[in-house]
C-alpha positions, 0 to 999 in steps of 0.5 A: 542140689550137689556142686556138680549139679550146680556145674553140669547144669551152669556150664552150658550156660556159660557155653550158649553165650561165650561159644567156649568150651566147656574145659575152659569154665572152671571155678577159678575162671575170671569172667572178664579177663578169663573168658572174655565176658563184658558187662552185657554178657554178665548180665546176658549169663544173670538172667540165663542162670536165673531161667536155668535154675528158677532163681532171682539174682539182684544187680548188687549180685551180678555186679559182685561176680568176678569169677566163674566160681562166684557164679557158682556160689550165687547159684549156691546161695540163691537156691530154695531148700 
């Protein structure tokens, strides 16, 4: 899967839970202070990736992320093939 997949299919992810807009989640985007997430919307936005992208992601992951780009790279990492 190329990066831009891996963003075209995380951005509406992101978009369901937050109500923003898609311009706004950019790699470089901090969760917290960026896009306003608390820790239950990270956990919300973990599992919503894990069902988009059929990826397991354990809670040392989740804690870990501070950026959109992280999200990104989690997805990265955890993909199979």
């Amino acid at each position: 899967m190329t990066e831009q997949e891996i963003i075209d299919r995380a951005v509406p992810c992101f978009t369901a839970l937050l109500g923003c807009k898609p311009e706004a989640v950019v790699a470089g985007a901090e969760l917290v202070g960026g896009l306003g997430m608390d820790s239950l919307d990270t956990i919300e936005l973990a599992m919503a990736i894990e069902e988009e992208f059929e990826i397991e992601v354990s809670d040392a992951e989740v804690e870990a992320l501070g950026t959109v780009g992280d999200v990104f790279a989690l997805i990265r990492a955890n993909l199979k093939g």
